[in-house]
mmCIF file of the N, C-alpha and C atoms, coordinates in Angstrom:
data_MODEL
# 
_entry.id   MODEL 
# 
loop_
_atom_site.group_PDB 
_atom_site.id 
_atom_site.type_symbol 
_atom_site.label_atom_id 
_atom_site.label_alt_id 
_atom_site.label_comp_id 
_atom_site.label_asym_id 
_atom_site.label_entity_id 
_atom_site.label_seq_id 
_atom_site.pdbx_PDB_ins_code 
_atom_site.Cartn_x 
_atom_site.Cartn_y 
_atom_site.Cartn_z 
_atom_site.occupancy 
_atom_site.B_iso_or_equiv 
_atom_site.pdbx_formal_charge 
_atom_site.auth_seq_id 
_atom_site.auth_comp_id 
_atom_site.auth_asym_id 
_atom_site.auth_atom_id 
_atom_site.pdbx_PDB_model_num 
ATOM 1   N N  . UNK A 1 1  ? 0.850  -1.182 0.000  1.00 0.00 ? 1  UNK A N  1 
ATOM 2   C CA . UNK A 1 1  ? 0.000  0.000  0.000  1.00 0.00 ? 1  UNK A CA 1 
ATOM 3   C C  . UNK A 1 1  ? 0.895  1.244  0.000  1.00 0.00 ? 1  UNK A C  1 
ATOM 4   N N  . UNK A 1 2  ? 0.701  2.065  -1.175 1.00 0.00 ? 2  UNK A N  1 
ATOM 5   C CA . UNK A 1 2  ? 1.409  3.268  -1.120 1.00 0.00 ? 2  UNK A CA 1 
ATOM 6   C C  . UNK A 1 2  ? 1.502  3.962  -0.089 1.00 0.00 ? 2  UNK A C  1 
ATOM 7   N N  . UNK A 1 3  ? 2.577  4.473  0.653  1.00 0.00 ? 3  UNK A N  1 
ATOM 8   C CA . UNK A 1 3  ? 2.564  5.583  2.200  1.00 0.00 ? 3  UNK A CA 1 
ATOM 9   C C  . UNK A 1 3  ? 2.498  4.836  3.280  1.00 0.00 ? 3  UNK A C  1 
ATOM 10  N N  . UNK A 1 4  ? 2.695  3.460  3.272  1.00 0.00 ? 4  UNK A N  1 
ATOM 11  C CA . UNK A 1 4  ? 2.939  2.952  4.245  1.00 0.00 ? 4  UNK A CA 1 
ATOM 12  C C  . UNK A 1 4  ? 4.130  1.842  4.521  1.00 0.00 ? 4  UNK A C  1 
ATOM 13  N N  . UNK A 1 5  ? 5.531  1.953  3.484  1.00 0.00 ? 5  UNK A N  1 
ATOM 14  C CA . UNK A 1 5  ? 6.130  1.027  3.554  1.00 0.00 ? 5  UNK A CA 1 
ATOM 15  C C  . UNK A 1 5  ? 7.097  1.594  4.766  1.00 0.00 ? 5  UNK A C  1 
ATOM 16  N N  . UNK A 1 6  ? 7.820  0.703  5.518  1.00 0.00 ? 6  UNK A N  1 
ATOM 17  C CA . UNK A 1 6  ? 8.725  0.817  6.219  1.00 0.00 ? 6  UNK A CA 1 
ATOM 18  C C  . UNK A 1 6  ? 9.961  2.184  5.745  1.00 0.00 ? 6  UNK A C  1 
ATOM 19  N N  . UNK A 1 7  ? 10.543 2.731  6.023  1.00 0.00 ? 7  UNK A N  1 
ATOM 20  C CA . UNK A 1 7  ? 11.168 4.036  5.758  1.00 0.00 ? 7  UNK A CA 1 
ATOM 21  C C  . UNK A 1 7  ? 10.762 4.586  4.232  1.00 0.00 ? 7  UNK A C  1 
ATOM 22  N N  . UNK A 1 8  ? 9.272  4.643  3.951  1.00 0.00 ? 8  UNK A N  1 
ATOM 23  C CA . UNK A 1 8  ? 9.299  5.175  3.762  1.00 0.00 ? 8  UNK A CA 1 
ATOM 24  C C  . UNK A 1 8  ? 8.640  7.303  3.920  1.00 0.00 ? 8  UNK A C  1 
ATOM 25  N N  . UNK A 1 9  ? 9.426  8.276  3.330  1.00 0.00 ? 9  UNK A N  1 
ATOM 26  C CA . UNK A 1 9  ? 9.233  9.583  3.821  1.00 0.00 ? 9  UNK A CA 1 
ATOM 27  C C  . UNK A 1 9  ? 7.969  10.325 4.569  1.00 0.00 ? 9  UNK A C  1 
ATOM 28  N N  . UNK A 1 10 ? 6.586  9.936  3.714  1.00 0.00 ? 10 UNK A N  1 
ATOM 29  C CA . UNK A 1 10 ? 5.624  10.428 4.012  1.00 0.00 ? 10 UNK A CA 1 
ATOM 30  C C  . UNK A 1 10 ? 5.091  9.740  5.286  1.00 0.00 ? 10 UNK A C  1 
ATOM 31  N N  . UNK A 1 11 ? 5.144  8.217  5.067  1.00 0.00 ? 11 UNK A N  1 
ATOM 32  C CA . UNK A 1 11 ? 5.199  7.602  6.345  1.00 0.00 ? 11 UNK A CA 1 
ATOM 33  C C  . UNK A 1 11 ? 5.750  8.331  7.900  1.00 0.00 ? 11 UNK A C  1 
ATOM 34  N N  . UNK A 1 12 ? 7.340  8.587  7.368  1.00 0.00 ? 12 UNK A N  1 
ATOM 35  C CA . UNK A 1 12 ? 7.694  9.590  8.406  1.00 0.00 ? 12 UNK A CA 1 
ATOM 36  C C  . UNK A 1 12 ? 7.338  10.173 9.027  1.00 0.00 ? 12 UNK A C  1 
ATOM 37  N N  . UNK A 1 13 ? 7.254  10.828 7.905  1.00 0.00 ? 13 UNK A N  1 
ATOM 38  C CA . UNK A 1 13 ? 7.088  12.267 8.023  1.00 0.00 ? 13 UNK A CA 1 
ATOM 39  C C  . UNK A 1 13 ? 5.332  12.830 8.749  1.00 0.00 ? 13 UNK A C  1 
ATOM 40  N N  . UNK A 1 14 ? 4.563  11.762 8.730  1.00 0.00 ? 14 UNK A N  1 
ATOM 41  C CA . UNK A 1 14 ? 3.200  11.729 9.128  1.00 0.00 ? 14 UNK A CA 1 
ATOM 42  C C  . UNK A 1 14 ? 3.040  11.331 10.451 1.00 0.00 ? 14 UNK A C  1 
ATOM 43  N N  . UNK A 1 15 ? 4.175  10.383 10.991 1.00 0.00 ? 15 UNK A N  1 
ATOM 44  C CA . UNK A 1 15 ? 4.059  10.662 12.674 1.00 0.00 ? 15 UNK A CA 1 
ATOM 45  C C  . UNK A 1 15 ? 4.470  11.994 13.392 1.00 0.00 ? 15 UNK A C  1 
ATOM 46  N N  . UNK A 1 16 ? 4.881  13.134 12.799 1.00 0.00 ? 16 UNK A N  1 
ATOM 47  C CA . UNK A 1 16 ? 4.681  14.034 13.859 1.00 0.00 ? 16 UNK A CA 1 
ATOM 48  C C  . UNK A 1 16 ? 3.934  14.834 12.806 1.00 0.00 ? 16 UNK A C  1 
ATOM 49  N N  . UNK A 1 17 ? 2.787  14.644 12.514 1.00 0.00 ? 17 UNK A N  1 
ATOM 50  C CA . UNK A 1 17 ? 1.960  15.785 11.700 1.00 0.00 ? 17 UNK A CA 1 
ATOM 51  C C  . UNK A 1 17 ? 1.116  16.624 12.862 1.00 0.00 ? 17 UNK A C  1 
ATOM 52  N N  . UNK A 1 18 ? 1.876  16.115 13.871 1.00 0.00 ? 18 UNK A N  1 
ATOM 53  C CA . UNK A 1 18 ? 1.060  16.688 15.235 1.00 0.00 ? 18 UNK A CA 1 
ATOM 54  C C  . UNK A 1 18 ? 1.688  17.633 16.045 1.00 0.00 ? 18 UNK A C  1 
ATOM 55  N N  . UNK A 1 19 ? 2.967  17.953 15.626 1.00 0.00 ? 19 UNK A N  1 
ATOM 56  C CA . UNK A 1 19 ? 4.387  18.567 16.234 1.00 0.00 ? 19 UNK A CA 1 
ATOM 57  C C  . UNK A 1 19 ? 4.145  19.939 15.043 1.00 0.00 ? 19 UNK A C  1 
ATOM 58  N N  . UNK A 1 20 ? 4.539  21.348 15.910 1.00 0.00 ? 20 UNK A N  1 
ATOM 59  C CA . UNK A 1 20 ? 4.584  22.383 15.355 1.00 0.00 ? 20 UNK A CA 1 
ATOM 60  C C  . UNK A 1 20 ? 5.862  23.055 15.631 1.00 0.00 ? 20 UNK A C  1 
ATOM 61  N N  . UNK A 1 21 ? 6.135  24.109 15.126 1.00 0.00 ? 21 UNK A N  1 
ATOM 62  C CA . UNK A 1 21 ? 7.439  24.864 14.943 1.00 0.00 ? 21 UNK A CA 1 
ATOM 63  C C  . UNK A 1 21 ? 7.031  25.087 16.568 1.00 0.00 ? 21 UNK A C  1 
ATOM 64  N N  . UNK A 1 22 ? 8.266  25.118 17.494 1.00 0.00 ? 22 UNK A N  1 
ATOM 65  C CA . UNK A 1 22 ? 8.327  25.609 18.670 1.00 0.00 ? 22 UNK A CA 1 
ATOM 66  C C  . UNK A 1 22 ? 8.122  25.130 19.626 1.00 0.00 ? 22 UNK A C  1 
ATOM 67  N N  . UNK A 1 23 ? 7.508  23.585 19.602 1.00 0.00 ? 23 UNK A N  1 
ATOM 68  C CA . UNK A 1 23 ? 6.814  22.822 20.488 1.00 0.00 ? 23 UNK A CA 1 
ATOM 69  C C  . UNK A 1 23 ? 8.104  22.064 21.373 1.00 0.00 ? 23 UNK A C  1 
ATOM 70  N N  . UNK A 1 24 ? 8.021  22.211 22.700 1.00 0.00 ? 24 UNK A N  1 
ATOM 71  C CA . UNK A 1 24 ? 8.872  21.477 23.447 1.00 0.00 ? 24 UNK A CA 1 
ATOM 72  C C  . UNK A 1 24 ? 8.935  20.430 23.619 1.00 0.00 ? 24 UNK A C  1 
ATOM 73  N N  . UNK A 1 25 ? 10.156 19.810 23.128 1.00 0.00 ? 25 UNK A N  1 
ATOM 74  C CA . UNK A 1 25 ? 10.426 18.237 22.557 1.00 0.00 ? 25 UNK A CA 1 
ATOM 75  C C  . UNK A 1 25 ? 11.065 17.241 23.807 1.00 0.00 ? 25 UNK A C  1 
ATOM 76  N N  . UNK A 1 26 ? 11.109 15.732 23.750 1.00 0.00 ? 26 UNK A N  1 
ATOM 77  C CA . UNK A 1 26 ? 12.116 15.720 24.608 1.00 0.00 ? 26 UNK A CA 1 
ATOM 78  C C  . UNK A 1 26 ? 12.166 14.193 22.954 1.00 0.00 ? 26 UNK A C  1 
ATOM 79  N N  . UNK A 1 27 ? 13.437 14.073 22.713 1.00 0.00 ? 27 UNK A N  1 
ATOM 80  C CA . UNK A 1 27 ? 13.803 12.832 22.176 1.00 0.00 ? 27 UNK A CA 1 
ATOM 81  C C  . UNK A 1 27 ? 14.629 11.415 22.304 1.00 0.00 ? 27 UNK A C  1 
ATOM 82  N N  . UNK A 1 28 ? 14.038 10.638 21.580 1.00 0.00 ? 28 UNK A N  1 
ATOM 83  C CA . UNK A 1 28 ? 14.523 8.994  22.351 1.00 0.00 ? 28 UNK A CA 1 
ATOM 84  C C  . UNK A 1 28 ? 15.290 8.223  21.202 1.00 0.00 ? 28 UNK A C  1 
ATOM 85  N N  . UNK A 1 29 ? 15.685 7.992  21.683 1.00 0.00 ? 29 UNK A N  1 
ATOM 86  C CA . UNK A 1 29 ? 16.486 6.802  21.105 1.00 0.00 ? 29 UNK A CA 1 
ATOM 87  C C  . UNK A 1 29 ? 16.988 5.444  21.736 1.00 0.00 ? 29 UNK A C  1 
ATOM 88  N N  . UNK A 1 30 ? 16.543 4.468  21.054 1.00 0.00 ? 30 UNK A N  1 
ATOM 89  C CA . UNK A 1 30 ? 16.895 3.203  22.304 1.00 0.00 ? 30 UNK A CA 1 
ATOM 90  C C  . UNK A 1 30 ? 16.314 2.922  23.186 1.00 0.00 ? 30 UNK A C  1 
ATOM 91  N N  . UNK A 1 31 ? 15.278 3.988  23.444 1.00 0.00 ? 31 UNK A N  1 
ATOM 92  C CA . UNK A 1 31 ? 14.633 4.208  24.936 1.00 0.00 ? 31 UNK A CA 1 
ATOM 93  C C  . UNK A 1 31 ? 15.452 5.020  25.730 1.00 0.00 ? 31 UNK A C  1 
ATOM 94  N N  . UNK A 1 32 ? 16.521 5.793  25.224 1.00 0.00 ? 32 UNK A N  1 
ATOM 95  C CA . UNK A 1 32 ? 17.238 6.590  26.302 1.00 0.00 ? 32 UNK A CA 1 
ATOM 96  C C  . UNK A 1 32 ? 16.757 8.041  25.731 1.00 0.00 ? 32 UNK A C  1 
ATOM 97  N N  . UNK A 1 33 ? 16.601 9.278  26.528 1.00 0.00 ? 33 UNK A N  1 
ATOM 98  C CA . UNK A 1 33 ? 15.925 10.271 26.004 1.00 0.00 ? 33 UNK A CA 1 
ATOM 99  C C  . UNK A 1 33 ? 17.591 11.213 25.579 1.00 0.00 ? 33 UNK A C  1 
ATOM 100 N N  . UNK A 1 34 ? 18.025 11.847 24.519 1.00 0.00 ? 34 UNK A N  1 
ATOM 101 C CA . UNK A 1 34 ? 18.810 12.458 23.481 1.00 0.00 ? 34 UNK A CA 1 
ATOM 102 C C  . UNK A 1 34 ? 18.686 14.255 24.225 1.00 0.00 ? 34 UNK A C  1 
ATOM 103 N N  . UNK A 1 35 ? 19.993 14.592 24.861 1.00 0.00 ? 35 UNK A N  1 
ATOM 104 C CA . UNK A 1 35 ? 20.107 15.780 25.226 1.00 0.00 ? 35 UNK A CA 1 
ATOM 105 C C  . UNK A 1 35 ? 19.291 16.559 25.741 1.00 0.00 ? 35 UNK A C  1 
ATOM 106 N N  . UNK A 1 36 ? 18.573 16.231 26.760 1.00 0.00 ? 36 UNK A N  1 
ATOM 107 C CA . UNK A 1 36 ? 17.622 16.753 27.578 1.00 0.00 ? 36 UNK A CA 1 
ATOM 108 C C  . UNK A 1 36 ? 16.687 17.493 26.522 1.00 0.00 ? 36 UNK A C  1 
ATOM 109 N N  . UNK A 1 37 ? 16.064 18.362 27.158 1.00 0.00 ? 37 UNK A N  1 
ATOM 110 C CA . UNK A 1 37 ? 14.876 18.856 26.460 1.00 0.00 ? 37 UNK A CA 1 
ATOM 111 C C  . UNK A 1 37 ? 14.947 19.904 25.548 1.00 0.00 ? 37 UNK A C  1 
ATOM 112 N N  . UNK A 1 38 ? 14.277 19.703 24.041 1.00 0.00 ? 38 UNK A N  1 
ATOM 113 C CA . UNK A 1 38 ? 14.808 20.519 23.107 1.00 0.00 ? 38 UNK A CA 1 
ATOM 114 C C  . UNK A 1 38 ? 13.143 21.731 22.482 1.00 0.00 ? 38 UNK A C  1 
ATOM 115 N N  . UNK A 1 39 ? 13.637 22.146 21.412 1.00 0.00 ? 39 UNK A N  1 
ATOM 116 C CA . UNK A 1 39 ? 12.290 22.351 20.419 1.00 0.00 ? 39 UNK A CA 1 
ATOM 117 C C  . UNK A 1 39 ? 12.464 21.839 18.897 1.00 0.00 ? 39 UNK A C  1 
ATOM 118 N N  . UNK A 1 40 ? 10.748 21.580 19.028 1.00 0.00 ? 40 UNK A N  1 
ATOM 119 C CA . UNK A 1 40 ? 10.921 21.207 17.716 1.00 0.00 ? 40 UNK A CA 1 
ATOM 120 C C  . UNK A 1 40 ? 11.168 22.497 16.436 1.00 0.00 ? 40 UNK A C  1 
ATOM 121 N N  . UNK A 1 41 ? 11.674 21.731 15.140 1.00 0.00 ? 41 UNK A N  1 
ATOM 122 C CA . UNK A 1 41 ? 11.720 23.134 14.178 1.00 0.00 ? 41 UNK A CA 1 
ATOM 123 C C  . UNK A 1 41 ? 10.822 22.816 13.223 1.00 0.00 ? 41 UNK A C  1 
ATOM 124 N N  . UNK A 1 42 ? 11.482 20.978 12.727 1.00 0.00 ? 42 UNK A N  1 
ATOM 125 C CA . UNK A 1 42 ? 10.721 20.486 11.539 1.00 0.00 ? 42 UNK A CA 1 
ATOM 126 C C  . UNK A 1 42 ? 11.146 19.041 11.168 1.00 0.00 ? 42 UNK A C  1 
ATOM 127 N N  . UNK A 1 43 ? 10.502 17.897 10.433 1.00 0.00 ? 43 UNK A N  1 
ATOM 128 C CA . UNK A 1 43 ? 10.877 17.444 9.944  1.00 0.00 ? 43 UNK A CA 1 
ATOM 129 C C  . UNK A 1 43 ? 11.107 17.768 7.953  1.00 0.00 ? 43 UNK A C  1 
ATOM 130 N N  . UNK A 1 44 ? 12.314 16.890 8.067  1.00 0.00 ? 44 UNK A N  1 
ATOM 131 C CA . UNK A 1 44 ? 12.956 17.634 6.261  1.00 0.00 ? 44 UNK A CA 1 
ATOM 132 C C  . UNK A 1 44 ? 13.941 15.891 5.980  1.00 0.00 ? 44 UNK A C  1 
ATOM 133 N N  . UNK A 1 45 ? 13.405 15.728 4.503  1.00 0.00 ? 45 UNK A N  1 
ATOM 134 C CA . UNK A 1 45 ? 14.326 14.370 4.372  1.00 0.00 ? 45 UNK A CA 1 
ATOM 135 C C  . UNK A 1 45 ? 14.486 13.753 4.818  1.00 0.00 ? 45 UNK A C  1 
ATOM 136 N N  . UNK A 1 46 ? 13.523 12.694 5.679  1.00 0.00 ? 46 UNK A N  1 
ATOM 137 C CA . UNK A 1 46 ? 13.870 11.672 7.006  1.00 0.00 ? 46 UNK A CA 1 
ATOM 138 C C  . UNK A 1 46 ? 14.765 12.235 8.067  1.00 0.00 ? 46 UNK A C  1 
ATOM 139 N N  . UNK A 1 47 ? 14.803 13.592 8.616  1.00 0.00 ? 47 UNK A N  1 
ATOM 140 C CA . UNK A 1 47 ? 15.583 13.809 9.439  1.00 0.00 ? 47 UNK A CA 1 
ATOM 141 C C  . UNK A 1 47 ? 14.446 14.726 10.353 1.00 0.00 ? 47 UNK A C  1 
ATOM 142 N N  . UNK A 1 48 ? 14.621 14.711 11.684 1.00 0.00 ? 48 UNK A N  1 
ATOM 143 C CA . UNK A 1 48 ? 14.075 15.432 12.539 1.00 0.00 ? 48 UNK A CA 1 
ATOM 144 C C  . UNK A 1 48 ? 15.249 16.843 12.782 1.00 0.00 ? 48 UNK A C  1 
ATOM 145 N N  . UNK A 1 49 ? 14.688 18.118 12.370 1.00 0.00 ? 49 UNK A N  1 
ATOM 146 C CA . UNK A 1 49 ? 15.382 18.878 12.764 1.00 0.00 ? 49 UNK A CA 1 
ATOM 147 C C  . UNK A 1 49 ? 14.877 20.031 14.220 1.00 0.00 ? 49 UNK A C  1 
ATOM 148 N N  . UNK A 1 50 ? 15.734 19.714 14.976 1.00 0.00 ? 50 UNK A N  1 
ATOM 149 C CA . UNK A 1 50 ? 15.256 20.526 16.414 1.00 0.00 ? 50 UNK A CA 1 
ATOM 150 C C  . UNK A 1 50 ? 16.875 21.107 17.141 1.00 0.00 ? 50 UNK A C  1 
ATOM 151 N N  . UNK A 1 51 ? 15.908 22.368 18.638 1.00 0.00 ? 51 UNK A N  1 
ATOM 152 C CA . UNK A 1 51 ? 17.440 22.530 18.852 1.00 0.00 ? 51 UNK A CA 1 
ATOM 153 C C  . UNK A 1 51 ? 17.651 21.768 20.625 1.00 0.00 ? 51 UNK A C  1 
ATOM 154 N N  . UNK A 1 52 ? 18.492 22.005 20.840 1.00 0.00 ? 52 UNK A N  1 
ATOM 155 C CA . UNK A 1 52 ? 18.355 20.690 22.178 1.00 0.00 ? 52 UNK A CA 1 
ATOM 156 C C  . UNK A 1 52 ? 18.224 21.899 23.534 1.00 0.00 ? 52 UNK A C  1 
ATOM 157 N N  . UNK A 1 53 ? 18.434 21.680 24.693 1.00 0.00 ? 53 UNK A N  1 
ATOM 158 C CA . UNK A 1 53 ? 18.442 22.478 25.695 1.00 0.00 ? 53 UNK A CA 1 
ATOM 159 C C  . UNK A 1 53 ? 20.299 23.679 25.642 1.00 0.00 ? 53 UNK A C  1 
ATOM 160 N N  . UNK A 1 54 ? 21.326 22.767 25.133 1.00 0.00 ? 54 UNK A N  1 
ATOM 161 C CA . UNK A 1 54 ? 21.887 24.115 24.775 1.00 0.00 ? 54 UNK A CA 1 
ATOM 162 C C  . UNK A 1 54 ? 21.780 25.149 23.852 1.00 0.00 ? 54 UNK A C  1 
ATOM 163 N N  . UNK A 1 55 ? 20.658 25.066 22.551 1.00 0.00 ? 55 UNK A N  1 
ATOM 164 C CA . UNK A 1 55 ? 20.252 25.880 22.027 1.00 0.00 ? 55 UNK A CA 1 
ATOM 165 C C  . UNK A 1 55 ? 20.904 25.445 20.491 1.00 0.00 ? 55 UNK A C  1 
ATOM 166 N N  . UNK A 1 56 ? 21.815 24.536 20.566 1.00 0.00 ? 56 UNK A N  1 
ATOM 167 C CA . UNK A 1 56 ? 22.364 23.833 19.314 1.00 0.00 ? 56 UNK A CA 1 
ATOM 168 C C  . UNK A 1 56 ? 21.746 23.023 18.230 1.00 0.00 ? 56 UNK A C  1 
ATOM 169 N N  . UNK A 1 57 ? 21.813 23.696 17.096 1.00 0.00 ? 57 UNK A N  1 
ATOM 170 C CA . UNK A 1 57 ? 20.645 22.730 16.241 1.00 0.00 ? 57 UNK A CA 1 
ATOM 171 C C  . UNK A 1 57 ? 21.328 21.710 16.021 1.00 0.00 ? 57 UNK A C  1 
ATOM 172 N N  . UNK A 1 58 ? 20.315 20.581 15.869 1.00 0.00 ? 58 UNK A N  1 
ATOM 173 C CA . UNK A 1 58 ? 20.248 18.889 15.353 1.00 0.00 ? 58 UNK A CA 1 
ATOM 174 C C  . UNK A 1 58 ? 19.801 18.608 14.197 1.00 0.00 ? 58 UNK A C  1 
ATOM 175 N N  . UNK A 1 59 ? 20.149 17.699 14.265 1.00 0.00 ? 59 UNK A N  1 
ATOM 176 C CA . UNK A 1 59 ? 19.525 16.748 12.346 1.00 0.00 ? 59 UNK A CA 1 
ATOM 177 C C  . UNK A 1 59 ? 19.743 15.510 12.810 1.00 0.00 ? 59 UNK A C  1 
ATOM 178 N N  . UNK A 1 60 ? 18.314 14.790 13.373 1.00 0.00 ? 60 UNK A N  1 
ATOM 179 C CA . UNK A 1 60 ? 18.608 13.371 13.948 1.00 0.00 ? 60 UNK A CA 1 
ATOM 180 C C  . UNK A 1 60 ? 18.191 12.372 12.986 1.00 0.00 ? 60 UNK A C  1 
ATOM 181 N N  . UNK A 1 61 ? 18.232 11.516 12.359 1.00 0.00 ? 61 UNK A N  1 
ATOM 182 C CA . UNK A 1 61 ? 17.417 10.459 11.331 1.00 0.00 ? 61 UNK A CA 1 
ATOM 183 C C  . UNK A 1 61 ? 16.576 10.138 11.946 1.00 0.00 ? 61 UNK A C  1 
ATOM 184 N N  . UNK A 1 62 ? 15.019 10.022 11.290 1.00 0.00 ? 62 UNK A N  1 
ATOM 185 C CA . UNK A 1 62 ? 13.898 9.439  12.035 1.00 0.00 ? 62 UNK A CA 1 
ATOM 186 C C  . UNK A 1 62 ? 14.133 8.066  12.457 1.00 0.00 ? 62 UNK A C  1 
ATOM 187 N N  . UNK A 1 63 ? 14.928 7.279  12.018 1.00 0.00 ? 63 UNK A N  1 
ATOM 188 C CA . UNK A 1 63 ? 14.732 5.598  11.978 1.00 0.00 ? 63 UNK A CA 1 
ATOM 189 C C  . UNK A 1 63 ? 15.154 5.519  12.899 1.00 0.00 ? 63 UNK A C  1 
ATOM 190 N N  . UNK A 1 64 ? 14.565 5.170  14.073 1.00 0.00 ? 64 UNK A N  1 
ATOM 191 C CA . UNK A 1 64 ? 14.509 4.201  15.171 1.00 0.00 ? 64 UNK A CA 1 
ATOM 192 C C  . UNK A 1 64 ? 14.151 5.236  16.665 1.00 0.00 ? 64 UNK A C  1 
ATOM 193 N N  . UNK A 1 65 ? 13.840 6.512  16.367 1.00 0.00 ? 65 UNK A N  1 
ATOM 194 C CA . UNK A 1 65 ? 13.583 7.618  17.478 1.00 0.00 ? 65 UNK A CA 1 
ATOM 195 C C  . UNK A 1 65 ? 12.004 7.849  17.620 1.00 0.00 ? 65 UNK A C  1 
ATOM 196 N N  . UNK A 1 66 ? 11.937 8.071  18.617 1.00 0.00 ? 66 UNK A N  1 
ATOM 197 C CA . UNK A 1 66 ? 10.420 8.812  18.994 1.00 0.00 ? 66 UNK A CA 1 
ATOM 198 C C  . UNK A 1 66 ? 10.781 9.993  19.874 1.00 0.00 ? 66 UNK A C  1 
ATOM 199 N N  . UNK A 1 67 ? 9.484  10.924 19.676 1.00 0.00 ? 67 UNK A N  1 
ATOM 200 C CA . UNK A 1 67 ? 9.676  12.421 20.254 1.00 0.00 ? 67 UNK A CA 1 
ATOM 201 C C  . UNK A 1 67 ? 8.071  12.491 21.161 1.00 0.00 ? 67 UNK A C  1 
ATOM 202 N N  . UNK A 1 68 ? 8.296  12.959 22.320 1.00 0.00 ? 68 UNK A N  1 
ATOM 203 C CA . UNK A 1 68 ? 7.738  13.276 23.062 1.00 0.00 ? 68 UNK A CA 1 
ATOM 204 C C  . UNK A 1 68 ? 7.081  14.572 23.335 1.00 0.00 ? 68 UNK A C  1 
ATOM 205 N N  . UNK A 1 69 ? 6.126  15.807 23.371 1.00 0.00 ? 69 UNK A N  1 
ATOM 206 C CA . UNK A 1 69 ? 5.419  16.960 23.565 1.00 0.00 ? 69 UNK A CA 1 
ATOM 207 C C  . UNK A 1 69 ? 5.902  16.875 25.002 1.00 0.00 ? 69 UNK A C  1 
ATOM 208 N N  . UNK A 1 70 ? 6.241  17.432 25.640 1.00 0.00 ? 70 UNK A N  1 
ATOM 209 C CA . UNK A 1 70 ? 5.852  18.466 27.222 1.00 0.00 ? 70 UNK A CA 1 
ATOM 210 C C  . UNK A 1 70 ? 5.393  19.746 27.399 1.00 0.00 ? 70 UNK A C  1 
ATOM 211 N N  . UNK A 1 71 ? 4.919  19.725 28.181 1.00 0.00 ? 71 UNK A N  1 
ATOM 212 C CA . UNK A 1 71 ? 4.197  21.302 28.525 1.00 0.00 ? 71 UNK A CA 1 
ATOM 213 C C  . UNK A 1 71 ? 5.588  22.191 29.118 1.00 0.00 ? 71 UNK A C  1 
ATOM 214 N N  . UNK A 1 72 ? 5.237  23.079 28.494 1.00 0.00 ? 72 UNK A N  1 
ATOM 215 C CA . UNK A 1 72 ? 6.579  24.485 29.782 1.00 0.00 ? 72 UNK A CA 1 
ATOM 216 C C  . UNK A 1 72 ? 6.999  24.918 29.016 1.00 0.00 ? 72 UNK A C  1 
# 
């Protein structure tokens, strides 16, 4: 079924169709959460782009991460 194969983009790119520019992120990998708490910016090309709690932007690959919303 088209848009639903394993990596592929839209697939991706459609689990955070719920995530907006600015939204406070926290991200996982492994189950371990990735530089304390960040914001989101965007996803672009299978990559999650956000900046972390030192204010440093990222470019993480979607494959194998999940992102979390918090309030604050």
């Amino acid at each position: 079924m088209p848009g639903h194969r394993t990596g592929d983009r839209r697939t991706s790119r459609s689990r955070f169709d719920d995530f907006r520019r600015g939204d406070r992120i926290q991200v996982f990998s492994a189950g371990r959460q990735l530089d304390g708490n960040g914001t989101f910016i965007r996803v672009e090309d299978g990559f999650l782009i956000w900046r972390d709690s030192s204010d440093d932007r990222n470019k993480t690959s979607l494959d194998g991460i999940s992102i979390r919303r918090i309030s604050g």
